[in-house]
MMTF fields as JSON, N, C-alpha, C and O atoms, coordinates in Angstrom:
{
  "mmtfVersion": "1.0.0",
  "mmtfProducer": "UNKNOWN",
  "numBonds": 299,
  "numAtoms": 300,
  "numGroups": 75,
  "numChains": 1,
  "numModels": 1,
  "chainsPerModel": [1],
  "groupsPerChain": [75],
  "chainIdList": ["A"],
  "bondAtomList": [4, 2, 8, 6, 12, 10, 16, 14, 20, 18, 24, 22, 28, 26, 32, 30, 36, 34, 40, 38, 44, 42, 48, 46, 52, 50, 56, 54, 60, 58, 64, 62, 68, 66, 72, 70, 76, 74, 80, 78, 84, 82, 88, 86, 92, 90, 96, 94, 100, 98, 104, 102, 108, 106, 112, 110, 116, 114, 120, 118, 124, 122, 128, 126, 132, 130, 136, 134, 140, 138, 144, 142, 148, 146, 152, 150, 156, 154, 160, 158, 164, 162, 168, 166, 172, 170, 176, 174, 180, 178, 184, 182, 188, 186, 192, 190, 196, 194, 200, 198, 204, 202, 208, 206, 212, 210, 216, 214, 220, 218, 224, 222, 228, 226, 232, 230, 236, 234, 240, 238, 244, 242, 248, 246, 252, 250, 256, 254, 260, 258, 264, 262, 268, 266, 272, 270, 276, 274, 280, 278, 284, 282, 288, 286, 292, 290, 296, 294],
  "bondOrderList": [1, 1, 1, 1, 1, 1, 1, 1, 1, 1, 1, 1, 1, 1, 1, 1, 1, 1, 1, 1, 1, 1, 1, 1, 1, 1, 1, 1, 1, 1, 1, 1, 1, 1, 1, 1, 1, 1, 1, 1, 1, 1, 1, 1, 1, 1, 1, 1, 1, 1, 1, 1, 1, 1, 1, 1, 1, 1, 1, 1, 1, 1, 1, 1, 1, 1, 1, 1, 1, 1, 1, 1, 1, 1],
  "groupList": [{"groupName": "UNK", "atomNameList": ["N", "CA", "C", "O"], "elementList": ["N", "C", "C", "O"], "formalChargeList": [0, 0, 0, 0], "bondAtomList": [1, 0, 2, 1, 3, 2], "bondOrderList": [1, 1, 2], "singleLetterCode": "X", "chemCompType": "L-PEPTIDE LINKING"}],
  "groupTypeList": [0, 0, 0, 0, 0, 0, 0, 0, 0, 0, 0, 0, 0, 0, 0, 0, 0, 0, 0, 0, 0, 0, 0, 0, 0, 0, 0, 0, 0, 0, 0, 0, 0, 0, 0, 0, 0, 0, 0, 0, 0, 0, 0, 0, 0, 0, 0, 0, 0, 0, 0, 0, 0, 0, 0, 0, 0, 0, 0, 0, 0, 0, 0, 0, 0, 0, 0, 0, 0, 0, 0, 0, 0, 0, 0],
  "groupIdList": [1, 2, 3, 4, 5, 6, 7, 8, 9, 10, 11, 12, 13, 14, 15, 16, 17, 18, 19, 20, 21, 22, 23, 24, 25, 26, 27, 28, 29, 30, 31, 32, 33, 34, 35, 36, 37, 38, 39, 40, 41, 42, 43, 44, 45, 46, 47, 48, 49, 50, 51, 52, 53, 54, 55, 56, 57, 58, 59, 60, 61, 62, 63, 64, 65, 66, 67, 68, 69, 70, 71, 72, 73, 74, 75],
  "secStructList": [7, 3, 3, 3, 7, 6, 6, 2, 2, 2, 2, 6, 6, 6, 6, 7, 7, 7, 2, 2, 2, 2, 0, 0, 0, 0, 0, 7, 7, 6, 6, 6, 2, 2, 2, 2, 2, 6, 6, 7, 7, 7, 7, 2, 2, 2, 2, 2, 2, 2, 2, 2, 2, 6, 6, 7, 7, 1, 6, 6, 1, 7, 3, 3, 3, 4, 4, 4, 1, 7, 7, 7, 1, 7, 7],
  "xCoordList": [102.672, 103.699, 103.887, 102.886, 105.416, 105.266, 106.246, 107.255, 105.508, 106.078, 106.112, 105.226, 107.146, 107.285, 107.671, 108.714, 106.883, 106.82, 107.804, 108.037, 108.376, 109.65, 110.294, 110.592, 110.555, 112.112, 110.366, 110.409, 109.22, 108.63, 108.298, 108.123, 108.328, 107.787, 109.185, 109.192, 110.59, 111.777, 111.899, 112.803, 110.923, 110.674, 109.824, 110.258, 108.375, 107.982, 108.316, 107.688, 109.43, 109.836, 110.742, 110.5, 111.444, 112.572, 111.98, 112.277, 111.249, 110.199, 108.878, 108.04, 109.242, 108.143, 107.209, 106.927, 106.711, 104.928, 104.517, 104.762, 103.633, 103.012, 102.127, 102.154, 101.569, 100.509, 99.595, 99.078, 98.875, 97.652, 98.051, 97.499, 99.372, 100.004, 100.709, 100.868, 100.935, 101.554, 99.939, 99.665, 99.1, 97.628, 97.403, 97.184, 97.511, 96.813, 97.936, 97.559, 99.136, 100.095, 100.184, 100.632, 99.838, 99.634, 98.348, 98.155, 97.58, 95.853, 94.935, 93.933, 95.632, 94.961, 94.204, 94.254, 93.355, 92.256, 92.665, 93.699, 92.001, 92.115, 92.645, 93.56, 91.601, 92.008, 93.026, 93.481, 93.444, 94.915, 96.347, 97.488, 95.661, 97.166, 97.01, 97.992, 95.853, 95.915, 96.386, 96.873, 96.555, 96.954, 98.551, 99.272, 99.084, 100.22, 100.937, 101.944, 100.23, 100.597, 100.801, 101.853, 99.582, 100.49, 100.911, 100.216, 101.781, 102.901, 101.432, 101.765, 100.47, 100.198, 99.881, 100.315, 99.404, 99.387, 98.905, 98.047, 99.3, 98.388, 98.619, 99.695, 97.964, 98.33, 99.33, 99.984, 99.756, 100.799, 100.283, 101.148, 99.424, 98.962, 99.038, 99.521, 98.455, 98.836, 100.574, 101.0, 101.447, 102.536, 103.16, 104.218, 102.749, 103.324, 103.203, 103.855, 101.814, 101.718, 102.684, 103.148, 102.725, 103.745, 104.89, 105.34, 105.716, 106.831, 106.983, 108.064, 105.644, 105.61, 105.831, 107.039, 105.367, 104.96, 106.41, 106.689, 107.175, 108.549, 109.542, 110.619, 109.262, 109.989, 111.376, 112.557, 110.791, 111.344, 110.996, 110.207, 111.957, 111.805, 110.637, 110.044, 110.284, 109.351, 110.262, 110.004, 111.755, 112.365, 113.082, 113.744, 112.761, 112.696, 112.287, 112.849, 110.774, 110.228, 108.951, 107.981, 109.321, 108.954, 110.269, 111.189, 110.242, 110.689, 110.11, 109.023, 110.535, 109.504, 110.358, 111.515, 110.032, 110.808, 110.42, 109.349, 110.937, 110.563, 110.3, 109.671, 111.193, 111.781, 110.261, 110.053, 109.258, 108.084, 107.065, 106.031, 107.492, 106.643, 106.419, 107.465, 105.22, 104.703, 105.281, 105.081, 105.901, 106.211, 105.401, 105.092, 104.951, 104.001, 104.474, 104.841, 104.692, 105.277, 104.415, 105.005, 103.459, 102.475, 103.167, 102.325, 104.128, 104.411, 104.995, 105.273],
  "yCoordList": [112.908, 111.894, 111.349, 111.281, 110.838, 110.461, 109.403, 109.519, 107.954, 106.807, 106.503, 106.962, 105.664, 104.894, 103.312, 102.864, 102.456, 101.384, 100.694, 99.485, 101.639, 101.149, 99.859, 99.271, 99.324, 98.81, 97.436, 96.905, 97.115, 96.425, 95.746, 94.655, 96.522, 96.612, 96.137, 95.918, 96.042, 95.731, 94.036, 93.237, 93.798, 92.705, 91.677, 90.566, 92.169, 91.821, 91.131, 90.172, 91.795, 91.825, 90.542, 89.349, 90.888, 89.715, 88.635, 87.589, 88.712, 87.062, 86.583, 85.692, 87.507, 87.83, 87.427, 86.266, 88.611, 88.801, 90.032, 90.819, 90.552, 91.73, 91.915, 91.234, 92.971, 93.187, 92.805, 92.942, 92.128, 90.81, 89.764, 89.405, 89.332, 88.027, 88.35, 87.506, 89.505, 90.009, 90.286, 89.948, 90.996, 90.908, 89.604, 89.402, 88.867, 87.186, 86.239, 85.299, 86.507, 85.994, 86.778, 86.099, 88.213, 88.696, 88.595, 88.644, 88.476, 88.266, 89.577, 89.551, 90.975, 92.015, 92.391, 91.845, 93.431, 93.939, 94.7, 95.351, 94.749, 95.667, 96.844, 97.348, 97.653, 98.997, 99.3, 100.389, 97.968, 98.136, 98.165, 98.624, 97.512, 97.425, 98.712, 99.0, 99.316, 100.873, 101.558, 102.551, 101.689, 102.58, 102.462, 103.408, 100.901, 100.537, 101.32, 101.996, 101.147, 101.777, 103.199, 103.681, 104.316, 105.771, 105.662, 106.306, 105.068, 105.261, 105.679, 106.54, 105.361, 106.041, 105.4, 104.26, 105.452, 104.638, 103.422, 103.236, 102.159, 101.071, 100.421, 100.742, 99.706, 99.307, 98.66, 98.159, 98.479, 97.713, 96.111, 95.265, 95.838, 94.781, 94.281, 93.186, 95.315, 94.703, 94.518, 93.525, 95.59, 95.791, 94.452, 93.969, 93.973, 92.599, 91.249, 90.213, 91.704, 90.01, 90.616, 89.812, 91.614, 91.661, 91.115, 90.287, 91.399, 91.047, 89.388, 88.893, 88.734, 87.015, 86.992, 86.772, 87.093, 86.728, 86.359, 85.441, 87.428, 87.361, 87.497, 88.035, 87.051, 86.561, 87.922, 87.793, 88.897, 90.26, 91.039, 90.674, 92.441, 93.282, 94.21, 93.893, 95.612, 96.658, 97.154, 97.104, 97.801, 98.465, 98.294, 99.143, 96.905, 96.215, 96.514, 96.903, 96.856, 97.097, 98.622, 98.716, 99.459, 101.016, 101.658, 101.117, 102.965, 104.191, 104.696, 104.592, 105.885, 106.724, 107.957, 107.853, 109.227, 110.487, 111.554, 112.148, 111.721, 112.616, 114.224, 114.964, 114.385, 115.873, 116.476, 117.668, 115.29, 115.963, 116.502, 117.105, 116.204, 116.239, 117.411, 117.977, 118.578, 119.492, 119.584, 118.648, 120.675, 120.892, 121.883, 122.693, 121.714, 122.689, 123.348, 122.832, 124.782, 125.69, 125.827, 126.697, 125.568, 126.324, 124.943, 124.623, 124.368, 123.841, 124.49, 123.821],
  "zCoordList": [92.557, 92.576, 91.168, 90.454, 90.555, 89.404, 89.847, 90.542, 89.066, 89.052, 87.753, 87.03, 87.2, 86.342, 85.902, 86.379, 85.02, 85.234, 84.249, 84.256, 83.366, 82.324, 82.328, 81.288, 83.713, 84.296, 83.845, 82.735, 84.701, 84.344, 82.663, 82.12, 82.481, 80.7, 79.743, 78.531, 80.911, 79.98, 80.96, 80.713, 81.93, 82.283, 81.565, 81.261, 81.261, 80.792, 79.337, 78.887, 78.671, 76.731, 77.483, 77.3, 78.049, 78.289, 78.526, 77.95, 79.225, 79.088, 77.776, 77.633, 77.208, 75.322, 76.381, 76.677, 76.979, 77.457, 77.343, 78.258, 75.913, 75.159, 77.007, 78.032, 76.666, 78.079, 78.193, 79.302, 77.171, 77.618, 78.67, 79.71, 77.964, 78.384, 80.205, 81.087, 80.252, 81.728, 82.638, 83.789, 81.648, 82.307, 83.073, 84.267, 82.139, 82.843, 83.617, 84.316, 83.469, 84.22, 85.494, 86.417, 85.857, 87.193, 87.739, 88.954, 87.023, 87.37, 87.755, 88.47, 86.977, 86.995, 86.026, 84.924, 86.324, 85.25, 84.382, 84.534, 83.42, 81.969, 82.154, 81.504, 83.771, 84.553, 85.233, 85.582, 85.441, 86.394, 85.253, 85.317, 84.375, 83.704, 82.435, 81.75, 82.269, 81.644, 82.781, 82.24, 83.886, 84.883, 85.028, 85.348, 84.687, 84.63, 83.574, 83.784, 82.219, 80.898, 81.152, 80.731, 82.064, 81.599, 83.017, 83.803, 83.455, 84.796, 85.977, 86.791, 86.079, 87.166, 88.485, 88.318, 89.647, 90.726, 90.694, 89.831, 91.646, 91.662, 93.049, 93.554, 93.668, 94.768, 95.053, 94.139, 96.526, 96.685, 96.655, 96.428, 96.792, 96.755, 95.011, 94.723, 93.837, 92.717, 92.409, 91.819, 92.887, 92.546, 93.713, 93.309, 94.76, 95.05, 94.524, 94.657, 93.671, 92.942, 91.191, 90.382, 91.09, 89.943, 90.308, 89.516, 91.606, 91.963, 92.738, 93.059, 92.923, 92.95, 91.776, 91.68, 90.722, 89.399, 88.613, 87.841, 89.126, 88.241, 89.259, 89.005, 90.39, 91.503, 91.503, 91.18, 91.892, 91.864, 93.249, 94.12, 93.209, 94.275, 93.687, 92.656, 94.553, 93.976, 92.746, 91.543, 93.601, 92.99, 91.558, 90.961, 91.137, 89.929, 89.549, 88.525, 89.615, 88.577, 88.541, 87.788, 89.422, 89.581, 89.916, 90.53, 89.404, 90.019, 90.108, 89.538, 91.136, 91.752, 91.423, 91.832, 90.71, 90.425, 91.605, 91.483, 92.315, 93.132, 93.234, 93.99, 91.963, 91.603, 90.815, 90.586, 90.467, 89.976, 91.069, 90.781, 92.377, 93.147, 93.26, 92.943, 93.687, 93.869, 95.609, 96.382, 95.965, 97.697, 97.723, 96.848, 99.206, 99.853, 100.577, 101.633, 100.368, 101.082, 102.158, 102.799, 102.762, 103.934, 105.063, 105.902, 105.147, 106.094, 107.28, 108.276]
}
């Protein structure tokens, strides 16, 4: 699966919060927000307090590319 967190990160600038400052304003770990940085999974539970935080939808602030997805032919 490939997600991307772009649309977040053009959230974050618009409110001048570098990723320390979005770290401690969502209340996630060092690990969650390197996982944020190369696009890769995080819970829905972190990705709902991103979207309290800046009083937003998911789709604000992920896409999801689908076209990277690997299909399994043995269906």
């Amino acid at each position: 699966m490939s997600f991307c967190y772009d649309k977040l990160w053009e959230i974050a600038y618009q409110n001048r919060l570098n990723k320390t400052a979005l770290r401690d304003k969502v209340g996630i770990t060092n690990a969650t927000l390197s996982r944020l940085s190369k696009n890769q999974t995080v819970s829905m539970e972190v990705l709902g307090r991103i979207c309290q935080s800046f009083d937003c939808r998911i789709e604000d602030i992920v896409e999801y590319n689908s076209e990277s997805v690997e299909k399994n032919t043995d269906l």
